[in-house]
N, CA, C and O atoms as CSV, one atom per row, in Angstrom:
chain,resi,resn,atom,element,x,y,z
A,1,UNK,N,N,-19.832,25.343,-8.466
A,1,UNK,CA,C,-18.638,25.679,-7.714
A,1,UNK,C,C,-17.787,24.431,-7.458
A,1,UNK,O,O,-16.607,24.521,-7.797
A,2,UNK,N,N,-18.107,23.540,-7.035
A,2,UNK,CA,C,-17.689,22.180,-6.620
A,2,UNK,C,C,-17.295,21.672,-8.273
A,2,UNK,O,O,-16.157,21.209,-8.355
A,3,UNK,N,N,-17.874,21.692,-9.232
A,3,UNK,CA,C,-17.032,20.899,-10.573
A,3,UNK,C,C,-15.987,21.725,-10.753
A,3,UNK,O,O,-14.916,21.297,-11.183
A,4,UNK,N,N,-16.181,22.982,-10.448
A,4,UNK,CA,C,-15.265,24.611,-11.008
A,4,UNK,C,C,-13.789,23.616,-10.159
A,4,UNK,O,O,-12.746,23.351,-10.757
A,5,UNK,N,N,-13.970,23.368,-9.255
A,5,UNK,CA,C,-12.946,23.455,-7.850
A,5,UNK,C,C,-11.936,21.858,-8.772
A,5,UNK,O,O,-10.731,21.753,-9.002
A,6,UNK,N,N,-12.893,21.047,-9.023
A,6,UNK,CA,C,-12.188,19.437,-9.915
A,6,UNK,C,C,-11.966,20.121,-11.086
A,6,UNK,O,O,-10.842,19.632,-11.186
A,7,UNK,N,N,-12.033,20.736,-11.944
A,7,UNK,CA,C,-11.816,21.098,-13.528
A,7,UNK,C,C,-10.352,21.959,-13.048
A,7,UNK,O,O,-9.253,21.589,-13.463
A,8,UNK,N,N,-10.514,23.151,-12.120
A,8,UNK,CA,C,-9.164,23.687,-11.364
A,8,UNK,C,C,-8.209,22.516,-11.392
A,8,UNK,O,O,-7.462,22.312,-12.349
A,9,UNK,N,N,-8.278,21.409,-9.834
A,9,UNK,CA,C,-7.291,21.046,-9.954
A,9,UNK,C,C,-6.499,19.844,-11.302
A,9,UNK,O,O,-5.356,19.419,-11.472
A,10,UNK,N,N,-8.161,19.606,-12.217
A,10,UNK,CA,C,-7.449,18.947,-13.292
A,10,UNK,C,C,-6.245,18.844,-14.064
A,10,UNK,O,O,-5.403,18.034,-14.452
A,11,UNK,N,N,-6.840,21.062,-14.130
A,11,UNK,CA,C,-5.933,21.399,-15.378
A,11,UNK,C,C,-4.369,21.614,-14.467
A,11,UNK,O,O,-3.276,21.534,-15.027
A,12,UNK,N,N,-4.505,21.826,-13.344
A,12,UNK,CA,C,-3.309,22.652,-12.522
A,12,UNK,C,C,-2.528,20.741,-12.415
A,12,UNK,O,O,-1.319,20.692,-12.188
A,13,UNK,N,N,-3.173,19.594,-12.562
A,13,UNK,CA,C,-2.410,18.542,-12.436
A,13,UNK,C,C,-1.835,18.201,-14.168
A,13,UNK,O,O,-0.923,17.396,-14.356
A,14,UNK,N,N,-2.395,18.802,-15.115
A,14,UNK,CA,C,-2.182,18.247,-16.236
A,14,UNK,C,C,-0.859,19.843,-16.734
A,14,UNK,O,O,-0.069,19.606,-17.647
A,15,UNK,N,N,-0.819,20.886,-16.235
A,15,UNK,CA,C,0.095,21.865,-15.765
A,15,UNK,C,C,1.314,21.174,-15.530
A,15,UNK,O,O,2.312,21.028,-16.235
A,16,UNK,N,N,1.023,20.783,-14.394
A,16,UNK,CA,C,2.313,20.302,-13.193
A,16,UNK,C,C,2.766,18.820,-14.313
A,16,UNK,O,O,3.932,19.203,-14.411
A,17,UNK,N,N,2.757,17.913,-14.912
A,17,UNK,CA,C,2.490,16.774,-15.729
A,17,UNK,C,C,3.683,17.705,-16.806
A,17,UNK,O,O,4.839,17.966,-16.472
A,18,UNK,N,N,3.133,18.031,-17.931
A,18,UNK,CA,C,3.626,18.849,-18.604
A,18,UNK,C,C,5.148,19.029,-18.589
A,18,UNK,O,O,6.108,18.630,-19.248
A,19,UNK,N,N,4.835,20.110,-17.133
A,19,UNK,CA,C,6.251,20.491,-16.438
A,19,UNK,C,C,7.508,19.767,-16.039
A,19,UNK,O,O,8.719,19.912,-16.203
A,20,UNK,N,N,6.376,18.597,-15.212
A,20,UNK,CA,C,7.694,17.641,-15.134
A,20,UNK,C,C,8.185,17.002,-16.653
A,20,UNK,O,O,9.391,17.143,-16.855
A,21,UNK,N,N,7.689,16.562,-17.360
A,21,UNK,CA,C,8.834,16.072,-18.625
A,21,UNK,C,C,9.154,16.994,-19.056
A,21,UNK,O,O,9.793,16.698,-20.066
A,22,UNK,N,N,9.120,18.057,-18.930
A,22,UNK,CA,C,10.059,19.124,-19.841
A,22,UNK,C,C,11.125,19.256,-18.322
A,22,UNK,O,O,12.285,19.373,-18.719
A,23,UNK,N,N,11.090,19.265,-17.352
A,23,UNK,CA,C,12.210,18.930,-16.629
A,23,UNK,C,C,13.316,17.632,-16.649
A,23,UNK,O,O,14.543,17.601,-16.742
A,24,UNK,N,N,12.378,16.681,-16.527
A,24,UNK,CA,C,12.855,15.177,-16.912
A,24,UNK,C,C,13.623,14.910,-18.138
A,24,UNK,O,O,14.318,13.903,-18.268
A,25,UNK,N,N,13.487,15.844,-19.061
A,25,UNK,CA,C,14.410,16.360,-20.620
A,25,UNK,C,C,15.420,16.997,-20.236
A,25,UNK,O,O,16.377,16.965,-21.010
A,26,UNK,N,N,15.571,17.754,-18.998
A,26,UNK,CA,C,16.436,18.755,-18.959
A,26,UNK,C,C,17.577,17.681,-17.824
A,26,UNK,O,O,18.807,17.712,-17.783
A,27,UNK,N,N,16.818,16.989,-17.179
A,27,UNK,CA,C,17.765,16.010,-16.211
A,27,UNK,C,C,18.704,14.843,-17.261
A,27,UNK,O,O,19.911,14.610,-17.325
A,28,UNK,N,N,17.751,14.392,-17.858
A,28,UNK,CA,C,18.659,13.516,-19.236
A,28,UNK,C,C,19.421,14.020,-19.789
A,28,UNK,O,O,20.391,13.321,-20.084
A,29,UNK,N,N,19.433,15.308,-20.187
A,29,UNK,CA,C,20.255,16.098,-21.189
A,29,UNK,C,C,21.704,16.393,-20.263
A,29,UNK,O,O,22.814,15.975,-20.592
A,30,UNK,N,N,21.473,17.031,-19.307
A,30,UNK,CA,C,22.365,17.433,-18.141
A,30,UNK,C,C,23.108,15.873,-17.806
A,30,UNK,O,O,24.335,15.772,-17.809
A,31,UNK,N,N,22.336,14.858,-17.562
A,31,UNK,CA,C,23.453,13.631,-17.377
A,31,UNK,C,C,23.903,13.400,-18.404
A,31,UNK,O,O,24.972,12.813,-18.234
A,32,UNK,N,N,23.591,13.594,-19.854
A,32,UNK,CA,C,24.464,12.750,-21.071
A,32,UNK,C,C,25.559,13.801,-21.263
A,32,UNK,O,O,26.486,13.524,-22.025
A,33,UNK,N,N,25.531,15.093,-20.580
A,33,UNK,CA,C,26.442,15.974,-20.384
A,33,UNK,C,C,27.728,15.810,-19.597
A,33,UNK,O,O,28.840,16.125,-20.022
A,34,UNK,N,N,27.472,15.292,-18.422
A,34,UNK,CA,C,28.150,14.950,-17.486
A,34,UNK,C,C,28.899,13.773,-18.459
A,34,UNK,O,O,29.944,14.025,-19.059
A,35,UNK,N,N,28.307,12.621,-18.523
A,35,UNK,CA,C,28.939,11.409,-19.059
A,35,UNK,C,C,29.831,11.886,-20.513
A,35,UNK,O,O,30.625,11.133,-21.078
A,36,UNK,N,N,29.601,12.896,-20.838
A,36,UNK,CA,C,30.286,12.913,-22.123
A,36,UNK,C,C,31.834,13.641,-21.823
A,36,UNK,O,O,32.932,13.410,-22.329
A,37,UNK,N,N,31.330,14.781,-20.600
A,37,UNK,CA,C,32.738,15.259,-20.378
A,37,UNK,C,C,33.371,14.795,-19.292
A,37,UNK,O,O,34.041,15.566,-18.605
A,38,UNK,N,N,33.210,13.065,-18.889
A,38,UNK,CA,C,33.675,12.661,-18.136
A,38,UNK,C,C,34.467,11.464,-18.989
A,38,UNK,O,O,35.390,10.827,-18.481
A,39,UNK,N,N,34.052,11.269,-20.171
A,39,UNK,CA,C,34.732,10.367,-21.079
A,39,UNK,C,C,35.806,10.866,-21.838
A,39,UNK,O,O,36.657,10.145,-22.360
A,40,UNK,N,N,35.770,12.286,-21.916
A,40,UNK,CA,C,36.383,12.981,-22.727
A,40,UNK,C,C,37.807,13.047,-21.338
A,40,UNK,O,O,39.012,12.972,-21.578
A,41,UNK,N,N,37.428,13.138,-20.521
A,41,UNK,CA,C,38.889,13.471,-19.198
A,41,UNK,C,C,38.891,11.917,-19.230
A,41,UNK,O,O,40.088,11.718,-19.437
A,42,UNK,N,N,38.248,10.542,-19.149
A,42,UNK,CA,C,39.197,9.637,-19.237
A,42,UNK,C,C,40.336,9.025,-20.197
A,42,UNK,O,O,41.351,8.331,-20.143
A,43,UNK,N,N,39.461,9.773,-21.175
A,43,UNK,CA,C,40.356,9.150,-23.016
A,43,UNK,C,C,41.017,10.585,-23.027
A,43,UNK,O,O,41.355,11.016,-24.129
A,44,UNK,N,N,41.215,11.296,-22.010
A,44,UNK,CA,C,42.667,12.290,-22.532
A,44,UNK,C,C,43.635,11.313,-22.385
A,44,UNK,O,O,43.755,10.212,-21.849
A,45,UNK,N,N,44.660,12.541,-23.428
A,45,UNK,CA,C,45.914,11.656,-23.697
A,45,UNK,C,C,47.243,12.625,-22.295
A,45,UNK,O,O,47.022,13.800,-22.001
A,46,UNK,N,N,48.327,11.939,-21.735
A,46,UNK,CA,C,49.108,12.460,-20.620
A,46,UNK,C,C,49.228,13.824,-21.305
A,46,UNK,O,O,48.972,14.090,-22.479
A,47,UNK,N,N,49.661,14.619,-20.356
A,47,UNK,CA,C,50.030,16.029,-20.987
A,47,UNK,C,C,48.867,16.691,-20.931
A,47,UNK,O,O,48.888,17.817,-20.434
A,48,UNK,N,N,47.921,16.277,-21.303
A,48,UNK,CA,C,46.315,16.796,-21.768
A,48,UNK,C,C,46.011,18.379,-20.717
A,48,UNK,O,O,45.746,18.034,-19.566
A,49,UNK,N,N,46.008,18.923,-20.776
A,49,UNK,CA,C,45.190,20.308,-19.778
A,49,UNK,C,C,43.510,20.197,-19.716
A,49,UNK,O,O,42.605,20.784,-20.309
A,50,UNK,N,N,43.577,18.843,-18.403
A,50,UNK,CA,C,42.002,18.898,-18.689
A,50,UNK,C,C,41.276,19.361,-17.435
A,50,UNK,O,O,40.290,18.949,-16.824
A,51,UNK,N,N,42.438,20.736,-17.221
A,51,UNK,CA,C,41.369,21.638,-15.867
A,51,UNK,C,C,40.041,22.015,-16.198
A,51,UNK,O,O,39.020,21.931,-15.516
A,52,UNK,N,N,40.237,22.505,-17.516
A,52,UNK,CA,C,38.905,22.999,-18.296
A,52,UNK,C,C,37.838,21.953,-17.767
A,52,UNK,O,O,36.931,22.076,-16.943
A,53,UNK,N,N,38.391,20.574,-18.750
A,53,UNK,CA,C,37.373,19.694,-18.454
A,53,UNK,C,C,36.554,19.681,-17.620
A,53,UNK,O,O,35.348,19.872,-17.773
A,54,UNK,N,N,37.436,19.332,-16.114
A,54,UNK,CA,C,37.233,19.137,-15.200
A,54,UNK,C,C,36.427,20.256,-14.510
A,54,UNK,O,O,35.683,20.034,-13.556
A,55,UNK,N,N,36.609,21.389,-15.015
A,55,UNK,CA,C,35.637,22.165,-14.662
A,55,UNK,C,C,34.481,22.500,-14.800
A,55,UNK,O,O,33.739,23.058,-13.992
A,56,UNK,N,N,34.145,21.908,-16.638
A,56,UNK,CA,C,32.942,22.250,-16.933
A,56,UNK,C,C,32.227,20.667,-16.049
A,56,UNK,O,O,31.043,20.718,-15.716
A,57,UNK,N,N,32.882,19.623,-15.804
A,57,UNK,CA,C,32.265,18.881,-15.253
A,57,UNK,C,C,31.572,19.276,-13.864
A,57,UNK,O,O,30.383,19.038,-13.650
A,58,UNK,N,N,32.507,19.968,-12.839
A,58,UNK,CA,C,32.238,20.209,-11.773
A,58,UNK,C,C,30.669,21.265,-11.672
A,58,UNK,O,O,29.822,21.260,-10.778
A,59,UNK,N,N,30.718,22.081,-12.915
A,59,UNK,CA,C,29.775,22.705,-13.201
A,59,UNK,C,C,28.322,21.955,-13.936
A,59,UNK,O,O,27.183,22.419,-13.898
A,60,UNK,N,N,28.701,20.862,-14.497
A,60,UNK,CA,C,27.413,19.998,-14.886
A,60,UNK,C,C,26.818,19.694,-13.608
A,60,UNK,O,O,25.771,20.091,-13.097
A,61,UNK,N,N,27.724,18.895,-13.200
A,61,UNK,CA,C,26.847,18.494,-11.866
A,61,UNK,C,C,26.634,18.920,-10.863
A,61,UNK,O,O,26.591,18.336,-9.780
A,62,UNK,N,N,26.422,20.351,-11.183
A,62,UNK,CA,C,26.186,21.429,-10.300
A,62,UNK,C,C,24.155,21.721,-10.746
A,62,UNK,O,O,23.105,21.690,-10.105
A,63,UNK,N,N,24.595,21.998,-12.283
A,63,UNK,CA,C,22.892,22.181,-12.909
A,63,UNK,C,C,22.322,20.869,-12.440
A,63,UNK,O,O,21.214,20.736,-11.921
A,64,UNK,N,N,23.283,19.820,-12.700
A,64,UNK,CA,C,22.525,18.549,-12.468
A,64,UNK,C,C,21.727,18.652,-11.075
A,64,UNK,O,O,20.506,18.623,-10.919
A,65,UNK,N,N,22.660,18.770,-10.178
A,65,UNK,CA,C,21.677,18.686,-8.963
A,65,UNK,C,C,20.750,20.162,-8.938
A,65,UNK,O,O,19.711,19.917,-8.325
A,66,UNK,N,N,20.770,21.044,-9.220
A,66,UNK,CA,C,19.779,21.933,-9.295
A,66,UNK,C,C,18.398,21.421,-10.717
A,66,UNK,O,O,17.182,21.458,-10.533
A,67,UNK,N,N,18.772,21.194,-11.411
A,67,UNK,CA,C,17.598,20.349,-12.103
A,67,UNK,C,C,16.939,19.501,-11.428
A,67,UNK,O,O,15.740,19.349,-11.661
A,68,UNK,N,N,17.479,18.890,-10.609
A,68,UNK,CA,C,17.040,17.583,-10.446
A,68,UNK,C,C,16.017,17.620,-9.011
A,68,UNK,O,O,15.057,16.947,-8.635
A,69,UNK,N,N,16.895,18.952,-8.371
A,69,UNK,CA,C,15.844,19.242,-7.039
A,69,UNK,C,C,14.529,19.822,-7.401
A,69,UNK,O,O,13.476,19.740,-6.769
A,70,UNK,N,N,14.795,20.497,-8.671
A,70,UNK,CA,C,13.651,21.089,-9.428
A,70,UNK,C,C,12.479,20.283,-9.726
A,70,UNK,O,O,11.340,20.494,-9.310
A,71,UNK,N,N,12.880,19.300,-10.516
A,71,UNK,CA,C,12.526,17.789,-10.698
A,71,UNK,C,C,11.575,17.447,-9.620
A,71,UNK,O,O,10.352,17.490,-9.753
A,72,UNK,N,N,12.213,17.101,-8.532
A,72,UNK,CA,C,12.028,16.064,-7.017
A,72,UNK,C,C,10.696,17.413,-6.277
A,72,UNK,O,O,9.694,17.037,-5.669
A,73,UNK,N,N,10.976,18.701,-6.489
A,73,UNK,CA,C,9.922,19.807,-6.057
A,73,UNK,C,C,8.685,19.242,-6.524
A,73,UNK,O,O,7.744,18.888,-5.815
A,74,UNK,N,N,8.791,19.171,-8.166
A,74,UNK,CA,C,8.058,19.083,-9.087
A,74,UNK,C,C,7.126,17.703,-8.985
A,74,UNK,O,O,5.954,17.725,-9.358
A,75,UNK,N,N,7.762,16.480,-8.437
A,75,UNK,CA,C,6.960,15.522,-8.261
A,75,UNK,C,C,6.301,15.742,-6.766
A,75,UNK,O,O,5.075,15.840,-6.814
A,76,UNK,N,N,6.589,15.789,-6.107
A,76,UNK,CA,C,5.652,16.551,-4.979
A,76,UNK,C,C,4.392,17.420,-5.159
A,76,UNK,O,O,3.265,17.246,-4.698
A,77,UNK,N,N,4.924,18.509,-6.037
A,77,UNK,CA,C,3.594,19.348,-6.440
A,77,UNK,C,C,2.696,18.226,-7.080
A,77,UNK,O,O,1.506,18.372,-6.801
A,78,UNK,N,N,3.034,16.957,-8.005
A,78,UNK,CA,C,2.132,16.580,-9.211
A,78,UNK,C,C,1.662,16.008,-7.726
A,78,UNK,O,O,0.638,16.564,-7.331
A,79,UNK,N,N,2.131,15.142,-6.945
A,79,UNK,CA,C,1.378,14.381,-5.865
A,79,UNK,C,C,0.137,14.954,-5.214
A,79,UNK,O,O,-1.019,14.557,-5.070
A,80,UNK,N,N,1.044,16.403,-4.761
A,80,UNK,CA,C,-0.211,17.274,-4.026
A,80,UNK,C,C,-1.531,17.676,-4.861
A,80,UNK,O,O,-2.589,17.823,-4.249
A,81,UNK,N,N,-1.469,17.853,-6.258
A,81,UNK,CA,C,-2.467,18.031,-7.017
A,81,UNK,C,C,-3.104,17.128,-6.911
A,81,UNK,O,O,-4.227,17.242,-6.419
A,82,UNK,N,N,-2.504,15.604,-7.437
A,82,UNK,CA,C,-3.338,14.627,-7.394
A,82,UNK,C,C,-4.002,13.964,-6.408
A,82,UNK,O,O,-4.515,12.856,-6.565
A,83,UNK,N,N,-4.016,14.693,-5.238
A,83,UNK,CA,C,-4.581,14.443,-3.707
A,83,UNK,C,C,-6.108,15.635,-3.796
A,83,UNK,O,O,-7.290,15.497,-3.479
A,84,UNK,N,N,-5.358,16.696,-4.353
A,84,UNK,CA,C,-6.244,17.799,-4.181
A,84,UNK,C,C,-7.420,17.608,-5.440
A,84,UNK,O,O,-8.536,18.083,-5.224
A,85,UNK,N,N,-7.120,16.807,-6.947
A,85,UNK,CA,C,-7.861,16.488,-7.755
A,85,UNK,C,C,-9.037,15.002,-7.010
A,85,UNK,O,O,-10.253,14.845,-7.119
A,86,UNK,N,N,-8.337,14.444,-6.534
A,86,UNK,CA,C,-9.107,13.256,-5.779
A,86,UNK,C,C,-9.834,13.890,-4.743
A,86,UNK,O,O,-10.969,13.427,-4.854
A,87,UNK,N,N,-9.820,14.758,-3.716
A,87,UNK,CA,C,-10.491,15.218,-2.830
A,87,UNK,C,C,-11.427,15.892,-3.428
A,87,UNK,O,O,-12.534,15.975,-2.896
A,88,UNK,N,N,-11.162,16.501,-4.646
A,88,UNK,CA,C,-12.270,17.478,-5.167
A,88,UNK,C,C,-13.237,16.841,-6.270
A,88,UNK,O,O,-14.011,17.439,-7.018
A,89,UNK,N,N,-13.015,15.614,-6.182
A,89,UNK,CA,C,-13.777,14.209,-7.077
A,89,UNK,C,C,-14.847,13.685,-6.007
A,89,UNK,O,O,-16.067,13.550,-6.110
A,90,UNK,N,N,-14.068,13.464,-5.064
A,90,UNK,CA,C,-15.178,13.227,-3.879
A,90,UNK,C,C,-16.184,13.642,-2.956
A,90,UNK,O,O,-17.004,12.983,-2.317
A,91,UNK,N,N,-15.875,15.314,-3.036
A,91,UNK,CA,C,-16.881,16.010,-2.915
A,91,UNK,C,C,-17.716,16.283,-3.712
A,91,UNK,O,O,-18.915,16.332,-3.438
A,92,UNK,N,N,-17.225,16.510,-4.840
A,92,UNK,CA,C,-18.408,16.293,-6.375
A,92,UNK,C,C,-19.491,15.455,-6.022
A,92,UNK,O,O,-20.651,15.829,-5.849
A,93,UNK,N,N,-18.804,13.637,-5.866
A,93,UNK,CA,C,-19.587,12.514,-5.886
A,93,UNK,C,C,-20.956,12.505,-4.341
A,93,UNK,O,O,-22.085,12.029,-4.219
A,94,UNK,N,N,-19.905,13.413,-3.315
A,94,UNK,CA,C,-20.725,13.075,-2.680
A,94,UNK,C,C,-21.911,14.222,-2.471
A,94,UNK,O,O,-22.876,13.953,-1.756
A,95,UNK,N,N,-21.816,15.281,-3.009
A,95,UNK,CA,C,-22.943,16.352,-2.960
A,95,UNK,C,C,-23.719,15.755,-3.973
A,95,UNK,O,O,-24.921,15.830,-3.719
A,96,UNK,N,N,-23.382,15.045,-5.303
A,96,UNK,CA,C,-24.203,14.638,-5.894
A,96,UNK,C,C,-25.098,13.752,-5.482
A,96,UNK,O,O,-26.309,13.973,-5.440
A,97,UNK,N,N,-24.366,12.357,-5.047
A,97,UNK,CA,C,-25.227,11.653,-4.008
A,97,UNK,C,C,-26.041,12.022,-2.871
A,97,UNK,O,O,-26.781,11.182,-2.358
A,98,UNK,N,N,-25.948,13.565,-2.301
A,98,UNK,CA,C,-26.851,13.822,-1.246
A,98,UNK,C,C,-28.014,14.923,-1.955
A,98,UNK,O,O,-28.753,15.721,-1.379
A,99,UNK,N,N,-27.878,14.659,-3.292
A,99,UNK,CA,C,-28.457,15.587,-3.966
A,99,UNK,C,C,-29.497,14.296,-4.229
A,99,UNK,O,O,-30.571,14.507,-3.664
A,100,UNK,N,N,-29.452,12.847,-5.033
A,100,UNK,CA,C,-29.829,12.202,-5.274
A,100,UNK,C,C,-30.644,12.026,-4.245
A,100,UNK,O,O,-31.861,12.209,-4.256
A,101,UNK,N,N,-29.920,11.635,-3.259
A,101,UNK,CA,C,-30.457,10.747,-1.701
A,101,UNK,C,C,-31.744,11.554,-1.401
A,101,UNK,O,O,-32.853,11.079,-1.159
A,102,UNK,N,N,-31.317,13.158,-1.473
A,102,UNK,CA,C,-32.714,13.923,-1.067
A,102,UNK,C,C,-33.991,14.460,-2.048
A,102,UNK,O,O,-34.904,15.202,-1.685
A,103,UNK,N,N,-33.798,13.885,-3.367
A,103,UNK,CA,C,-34.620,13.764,-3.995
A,103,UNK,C,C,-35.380,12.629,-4.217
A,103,UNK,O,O,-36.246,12.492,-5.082
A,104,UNK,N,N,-35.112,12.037,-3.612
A,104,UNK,CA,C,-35.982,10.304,-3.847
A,104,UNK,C,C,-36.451,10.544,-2.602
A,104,UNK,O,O,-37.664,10.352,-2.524
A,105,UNK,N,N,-35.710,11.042,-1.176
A,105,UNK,CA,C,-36.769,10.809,0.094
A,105,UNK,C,C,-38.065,12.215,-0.087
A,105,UNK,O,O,-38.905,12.399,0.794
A,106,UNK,N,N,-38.008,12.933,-1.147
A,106,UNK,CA,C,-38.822,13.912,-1.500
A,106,UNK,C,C,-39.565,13.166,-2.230
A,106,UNK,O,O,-40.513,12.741,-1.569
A,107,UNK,N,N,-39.566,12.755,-3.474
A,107,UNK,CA,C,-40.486,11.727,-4.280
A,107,UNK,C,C,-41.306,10.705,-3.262
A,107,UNK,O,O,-42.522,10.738,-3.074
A,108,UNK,N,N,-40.392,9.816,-2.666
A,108,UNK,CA,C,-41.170,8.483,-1.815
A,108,UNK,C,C,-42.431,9.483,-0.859
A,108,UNK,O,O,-43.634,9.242,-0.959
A,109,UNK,N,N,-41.918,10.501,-0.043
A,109,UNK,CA,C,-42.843,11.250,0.599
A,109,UNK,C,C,-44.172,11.597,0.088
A,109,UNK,O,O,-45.291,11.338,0.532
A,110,UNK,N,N,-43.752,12.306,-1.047
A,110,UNK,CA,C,-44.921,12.435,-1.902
A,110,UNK,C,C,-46.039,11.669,-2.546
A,110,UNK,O,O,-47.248,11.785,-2.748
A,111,UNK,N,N,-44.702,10.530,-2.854
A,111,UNK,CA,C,-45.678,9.352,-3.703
A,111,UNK,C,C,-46.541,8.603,-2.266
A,111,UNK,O,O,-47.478,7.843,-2.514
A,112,UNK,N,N,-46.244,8.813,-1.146
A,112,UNK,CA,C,-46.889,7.944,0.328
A,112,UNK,C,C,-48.002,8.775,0.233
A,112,UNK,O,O,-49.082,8.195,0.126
A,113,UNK,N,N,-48.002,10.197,0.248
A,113,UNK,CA,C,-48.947,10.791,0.443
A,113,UNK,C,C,-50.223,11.010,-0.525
A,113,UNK,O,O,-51.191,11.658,-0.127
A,114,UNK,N,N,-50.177,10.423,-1.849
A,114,UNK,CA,C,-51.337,10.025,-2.575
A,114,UNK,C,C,-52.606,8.846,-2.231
A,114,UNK,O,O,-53.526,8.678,-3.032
């Protein structure tokens, strides 16, 4: 039960891992977005109709910050796993060790009593 509980939060940290760079792809992509249609409204020429532009910009950095909170969720969860993978490492270690501990004061007992 106790390895079941560390192999859980392994995979649920190597899950969450995963997740974030396929978010972290989606935050890069979304800024080279932004920067591209923000270059495109500085190198317009006068006259230019760059409401459009300006709109799909206002709308990048709209996903942007919704990616990105997604993102910032997302490193939190990997944290909390990796608290919950370490806690469940240490109960492993230490039932094992009281598993150890009480088999040697069972042996020494025995071996006194010959």
């Amino acid at each position: 039960h106790l390895f079941d509980a560390y192999e859980s939060a392994k995979e649920a940290l190597k899950d969450s891992k995963a997740r974030q760079k396929e978010i972290v792809t989606l935050v890069n992509a979304t800024k080279q977005r932004i920067d591209s249609i923000s270059e495109l409204i500085q190198n317009s020429e006068e006259g230019t109709n760059i409401d459009e532009l300006k709109e799909q910009l206002v709308q990048a950095k709209k996903s942007y910050r919704e990616v990105y909170e997604e993102f910032s969720i997302c490193k939190e969860q990997i944290q909390e796993t990796q608290s919950l993978k370490s806690r469940a490492m240490n109960t492993l270690i230490n039932a094992f060790n009281d598993y150890l501990s009480s088999g040697m004061q069972v042996n020494s007992v025995a071996e006194g009593d010959r």
